[in-house]
C-alpha positions in Angstrom: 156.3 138.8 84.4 154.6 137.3 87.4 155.7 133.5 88.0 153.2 131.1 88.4 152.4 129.8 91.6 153.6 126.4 91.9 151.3 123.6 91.2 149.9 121.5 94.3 149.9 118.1 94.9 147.3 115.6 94.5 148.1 114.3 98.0 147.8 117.7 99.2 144.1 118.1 97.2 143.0 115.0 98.5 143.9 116.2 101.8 141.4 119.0 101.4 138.3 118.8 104.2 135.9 120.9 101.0 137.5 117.7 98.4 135.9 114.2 98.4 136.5 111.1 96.6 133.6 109.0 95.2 135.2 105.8 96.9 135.7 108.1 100.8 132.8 109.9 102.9 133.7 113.6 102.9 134.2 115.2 105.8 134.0 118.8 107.2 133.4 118.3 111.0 133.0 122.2 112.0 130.0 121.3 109.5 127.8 119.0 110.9 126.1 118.1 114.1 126.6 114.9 115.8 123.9 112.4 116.0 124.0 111.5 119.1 124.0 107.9 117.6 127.9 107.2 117.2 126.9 104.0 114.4 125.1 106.5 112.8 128.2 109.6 112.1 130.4 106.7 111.4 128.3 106.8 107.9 127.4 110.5 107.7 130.0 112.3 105.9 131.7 114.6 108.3 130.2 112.4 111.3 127.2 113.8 111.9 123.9 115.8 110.6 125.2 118.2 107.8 125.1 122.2 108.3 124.7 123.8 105.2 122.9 121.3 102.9 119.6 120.2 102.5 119.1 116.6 104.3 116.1 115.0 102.9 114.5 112.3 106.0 112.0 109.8 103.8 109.3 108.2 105.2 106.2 106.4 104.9 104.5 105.9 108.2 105.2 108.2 111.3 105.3 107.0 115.2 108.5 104.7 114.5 110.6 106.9 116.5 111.6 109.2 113.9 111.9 112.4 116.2 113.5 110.6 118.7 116.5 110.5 115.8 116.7 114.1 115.3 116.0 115.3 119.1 119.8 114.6 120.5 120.9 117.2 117.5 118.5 119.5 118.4 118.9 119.2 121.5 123.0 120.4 120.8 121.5 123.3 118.5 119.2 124.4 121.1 121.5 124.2 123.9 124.3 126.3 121.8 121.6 129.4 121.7 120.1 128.2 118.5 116.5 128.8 117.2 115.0 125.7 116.0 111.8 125.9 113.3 108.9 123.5 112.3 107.4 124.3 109.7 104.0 122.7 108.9 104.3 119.7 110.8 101.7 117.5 111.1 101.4 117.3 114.6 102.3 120.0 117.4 105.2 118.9 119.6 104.5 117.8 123.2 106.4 120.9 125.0 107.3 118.4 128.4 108.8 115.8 125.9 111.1 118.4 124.0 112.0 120.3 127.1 113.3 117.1 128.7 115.2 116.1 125.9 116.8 119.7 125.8 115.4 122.1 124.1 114.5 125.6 124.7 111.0 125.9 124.1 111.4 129.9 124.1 114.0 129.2 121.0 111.3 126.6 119.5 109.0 128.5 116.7 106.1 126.6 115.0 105.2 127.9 111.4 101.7 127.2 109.7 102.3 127.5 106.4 99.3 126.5 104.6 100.3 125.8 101.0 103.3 127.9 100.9 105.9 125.7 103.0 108.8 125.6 100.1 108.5 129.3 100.4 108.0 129.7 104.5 111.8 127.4 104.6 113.4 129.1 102.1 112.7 132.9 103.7 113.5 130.9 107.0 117.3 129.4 105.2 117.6 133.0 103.4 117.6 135.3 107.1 120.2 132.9 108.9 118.7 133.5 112.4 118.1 129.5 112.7 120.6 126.8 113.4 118.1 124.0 112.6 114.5 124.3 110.1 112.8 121.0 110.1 109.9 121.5 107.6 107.0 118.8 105.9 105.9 119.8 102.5 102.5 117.5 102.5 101.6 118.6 99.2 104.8 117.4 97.9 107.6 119.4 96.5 109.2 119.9 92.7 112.5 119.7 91.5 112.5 123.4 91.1 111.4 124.3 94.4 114.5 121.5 95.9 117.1 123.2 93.6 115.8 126.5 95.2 115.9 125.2 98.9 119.7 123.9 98.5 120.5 127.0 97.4 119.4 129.0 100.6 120.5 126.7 102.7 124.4 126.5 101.4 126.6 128.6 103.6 124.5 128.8 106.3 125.0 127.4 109.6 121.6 126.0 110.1 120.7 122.2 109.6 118.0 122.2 106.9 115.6 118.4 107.0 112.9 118.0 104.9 110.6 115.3 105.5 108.8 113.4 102.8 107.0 110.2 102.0 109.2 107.2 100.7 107.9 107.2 97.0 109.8 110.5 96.7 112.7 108.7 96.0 111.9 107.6 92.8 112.5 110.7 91.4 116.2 112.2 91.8 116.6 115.3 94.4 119.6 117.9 94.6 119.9 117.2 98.6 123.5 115.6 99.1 122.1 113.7 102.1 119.0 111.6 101.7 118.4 109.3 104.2 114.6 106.3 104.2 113.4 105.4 107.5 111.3 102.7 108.6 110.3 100.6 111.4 112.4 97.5 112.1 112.7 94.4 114.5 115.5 95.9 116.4 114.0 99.5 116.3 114.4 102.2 114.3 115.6 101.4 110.7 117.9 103.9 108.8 119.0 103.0 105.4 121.3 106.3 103.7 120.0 105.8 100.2 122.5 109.1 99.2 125.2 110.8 101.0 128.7 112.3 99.4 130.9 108.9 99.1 131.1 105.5 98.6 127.5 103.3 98.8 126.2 102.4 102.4 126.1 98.6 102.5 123.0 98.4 104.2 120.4 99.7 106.8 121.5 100.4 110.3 119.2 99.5 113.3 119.0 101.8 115.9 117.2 101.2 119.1 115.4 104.6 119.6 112.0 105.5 121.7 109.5 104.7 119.4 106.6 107.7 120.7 103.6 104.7 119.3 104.5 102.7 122.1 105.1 104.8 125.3 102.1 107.8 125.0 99.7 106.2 127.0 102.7 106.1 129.7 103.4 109.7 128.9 103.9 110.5 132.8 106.1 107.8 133.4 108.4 108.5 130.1 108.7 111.9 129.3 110.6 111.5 125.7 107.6 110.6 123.9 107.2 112.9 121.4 104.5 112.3 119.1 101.0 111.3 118.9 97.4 112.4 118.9 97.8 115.0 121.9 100.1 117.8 122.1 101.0 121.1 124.4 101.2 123.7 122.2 105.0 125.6 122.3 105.5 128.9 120.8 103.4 129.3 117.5 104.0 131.9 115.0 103.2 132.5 111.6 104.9 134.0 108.1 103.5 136.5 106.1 102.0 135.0 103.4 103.8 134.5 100.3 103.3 137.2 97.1 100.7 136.4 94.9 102.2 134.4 91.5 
């Protein structure tokens, strides 16, 4: 008769990067992507943008800076040999601006999607060529479609952000990280309305470029990265999805 093996301890559990506790952030570093704002990984779980899980970005009004969040990350992605995807966004990057901040515009693939973007990600999660896939579902996204997109993206190395309008947070979402953004006195408000841990206390102000307020200086301040006018970087489409 086989003896059992012996039993662990809780310590040893709770020791355990893949075990959190509801009151503790988790934390799997070799699993996320730092900021690049250090008051920022000192909330995310892991200290920095998760790899692996769908990160859900919420917000209302765009031009408060919100790329200028995510560029330092890509930036790292990019710089590691990384492909980086945007798929359907509502504007078309301003190539100077990105390749300034860092990233390889050769590695950098734009995706028109049409009405098929929760299918475009998903195929783009699913092949694990990309280490980042920054996608806007503008006709909005169910709870099927989420459930579908979490499920792609777990075990892959590839940081998966969905952007959506605020009142998305009224209803509940399987992403572990869900983070509102907004425009605030001292910059760039960031409030983590759900991450894997204990409650953020409040909103952190960062003091990010906010692309509204420096285009029409776009020669003098190359990290503007958003607005009316763009360069055009490499632009490729899917195949259209299957009929239903």
């Amino acid at each position: 008769m086989n003896a059992l093996p012996a039993p662990l301890a809780l310590a040893d559990v709770l020791a355990r990067g893949d075990v959190w506790r509801g009151d503790a952030l988790a934390t799997l570093p070799d699993s996320t992507i730092p900021s690049g704002h250090p008051e920022l990984d000192a909330e995310l779980p892991g200290g920095g943008w998760p790899r692996g899980n769908l990160t859900e970005l919420l917000i209302d009004r765009g031009g408060v800076g919100e790329m200028s969040l995510l560029l330092p990350a890509l930036a790292r992605l990019s710089a590691a040999g990384g492909w980086l995807a945007l798929v359907a966004p509502p504007w078309l990057p301003h190539a100077p601006a990105w390749a300034a901040a860092g990233v390889a515009l050769e590695r950098l693939v734009v995706v028109r999607a049409g009405k098929q973007v929760a299918w475009c990600v998903e195929q783009l999660l699913a092949c694990g060529g990309f280490a980042g896939v920054l996608a806007w579902p503008e006709a909005g996204i169910d709870a099927r479609a989420l459930r579908r997109l979490q499920v792609a993206a777990e075990g892959q190395q590839v940081f998966a952000c969905l952007w959506r309008p605020g009142v998305a947070l009224r209803a509940p979402s399987p992403a572990p990280l869900r983070v509102a953004l907004a425009a605030g006195e001292r910059g760039l408000s960031v409030r983590i309305v759900k991450r894997r841990g204990r409650p953020v206390s409040g909103p952190l102000a960062l003091a990010v470029a906010c692309p509204s307020h420096s285009l029409a200086f776009a020669g003098r301040n190359p990290r503007a990265v958003a607005g009316p006018a763009f360069s055009a970087v490499a632009d490729r489409g899917l195949a259209a999805a299957p009929a239903a």
